[in-house]
GUSE-598651 format. One record per residue (C-alpha): x, y, z; residue in three letters. Coordinates in nm, 2 decimals. Each point is the difference from the previous one (the first is absolute). Layout:
<nodes>
+--------+--------+--------+------+
|      x |      y |      z | type |
+--------+--------+--------+------+
|      X |      Y |      Z |  ALA |
...
+--------+--------+--------+------+
</nodes>
This chain:
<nodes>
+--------+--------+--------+------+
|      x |      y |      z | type |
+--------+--------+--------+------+
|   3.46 |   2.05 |   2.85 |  UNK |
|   0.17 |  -0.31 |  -0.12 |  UNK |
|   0.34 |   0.20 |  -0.06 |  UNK |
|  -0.04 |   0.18 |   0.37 |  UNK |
|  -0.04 |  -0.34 |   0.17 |  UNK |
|   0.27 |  -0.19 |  -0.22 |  UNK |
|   0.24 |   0.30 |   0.11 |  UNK |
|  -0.15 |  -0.06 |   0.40 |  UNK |
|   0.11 |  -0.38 |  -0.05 |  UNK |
|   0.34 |   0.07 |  -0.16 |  UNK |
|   0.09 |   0.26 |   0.26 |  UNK |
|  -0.11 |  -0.19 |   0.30 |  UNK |
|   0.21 |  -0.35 |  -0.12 |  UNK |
|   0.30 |   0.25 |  -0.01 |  UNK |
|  -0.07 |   0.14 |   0.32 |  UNK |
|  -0.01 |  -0.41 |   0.15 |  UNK |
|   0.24 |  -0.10 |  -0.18 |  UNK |
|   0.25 |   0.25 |  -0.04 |  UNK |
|   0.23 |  -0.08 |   0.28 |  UNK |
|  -0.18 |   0.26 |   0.20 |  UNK |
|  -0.15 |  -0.27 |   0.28 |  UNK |
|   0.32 |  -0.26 |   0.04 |  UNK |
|  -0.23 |  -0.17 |   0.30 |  UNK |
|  -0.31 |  -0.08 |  -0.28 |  UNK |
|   0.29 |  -0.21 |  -0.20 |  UNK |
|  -0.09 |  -0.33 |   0.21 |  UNK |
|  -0.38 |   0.08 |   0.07 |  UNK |
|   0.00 |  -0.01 |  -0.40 |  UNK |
|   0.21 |  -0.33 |  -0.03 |  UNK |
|  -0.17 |  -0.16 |   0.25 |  UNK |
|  -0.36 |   0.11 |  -0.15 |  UNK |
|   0.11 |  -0.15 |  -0.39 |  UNK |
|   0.08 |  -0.37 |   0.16 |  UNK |
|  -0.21 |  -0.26 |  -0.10 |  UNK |
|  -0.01 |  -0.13 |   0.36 |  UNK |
|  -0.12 |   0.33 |   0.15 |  UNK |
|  -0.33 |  -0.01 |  -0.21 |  UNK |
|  -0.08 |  -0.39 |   0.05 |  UNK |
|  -0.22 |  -0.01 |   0.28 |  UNK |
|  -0.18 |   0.31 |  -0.17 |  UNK |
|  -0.07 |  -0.22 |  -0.32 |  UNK |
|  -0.06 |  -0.31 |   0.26 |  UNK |
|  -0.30 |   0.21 |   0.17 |  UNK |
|  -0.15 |   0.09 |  -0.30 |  UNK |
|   0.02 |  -0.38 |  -0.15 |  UNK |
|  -0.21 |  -0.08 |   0.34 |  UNK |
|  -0.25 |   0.28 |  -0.06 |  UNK |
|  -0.13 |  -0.12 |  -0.32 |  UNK |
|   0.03 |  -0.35 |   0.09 |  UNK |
|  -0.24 |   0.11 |   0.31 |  UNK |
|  -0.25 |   0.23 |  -0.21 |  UNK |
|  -0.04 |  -0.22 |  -0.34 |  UNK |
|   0.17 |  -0.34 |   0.10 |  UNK |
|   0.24 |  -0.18 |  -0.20 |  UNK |
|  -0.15 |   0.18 |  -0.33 |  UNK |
|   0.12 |   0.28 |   0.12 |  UNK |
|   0.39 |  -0.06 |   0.01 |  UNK |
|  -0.06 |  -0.14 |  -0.34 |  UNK |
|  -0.06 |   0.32 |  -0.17 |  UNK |
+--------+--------+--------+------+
</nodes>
């Protein structure tokens, strides 16, 4: 099972990244900035600040 899915994972990473979709190049760069993924991080900060306070945020 372990073998089938590890094979599923390698072939599918090839198939992404394998120069087969040119147009996925700057969907891909733009996805691994930093920047992109603040406000995601930002809402969840608020979200435990809202459900368990300021005890929240510290663990």
């Amino acid at each position: 099972m372990i073998d089938a899915l590890s094979h599923l994972d390698r072939e599918l990473f090839l198939a992404l990244n394998g120069g087969a979709y040119p147009w996925l190049d700057p969907v891909m760069r733009t996805a691994s900035l930093m920047e992109c993924w603040f406000p995601l991080y930002a809402f969840f900060l608020l979200l435990l600040q809202r459900r368990w306070g300021w005890k929240g945020l510290g663990y």
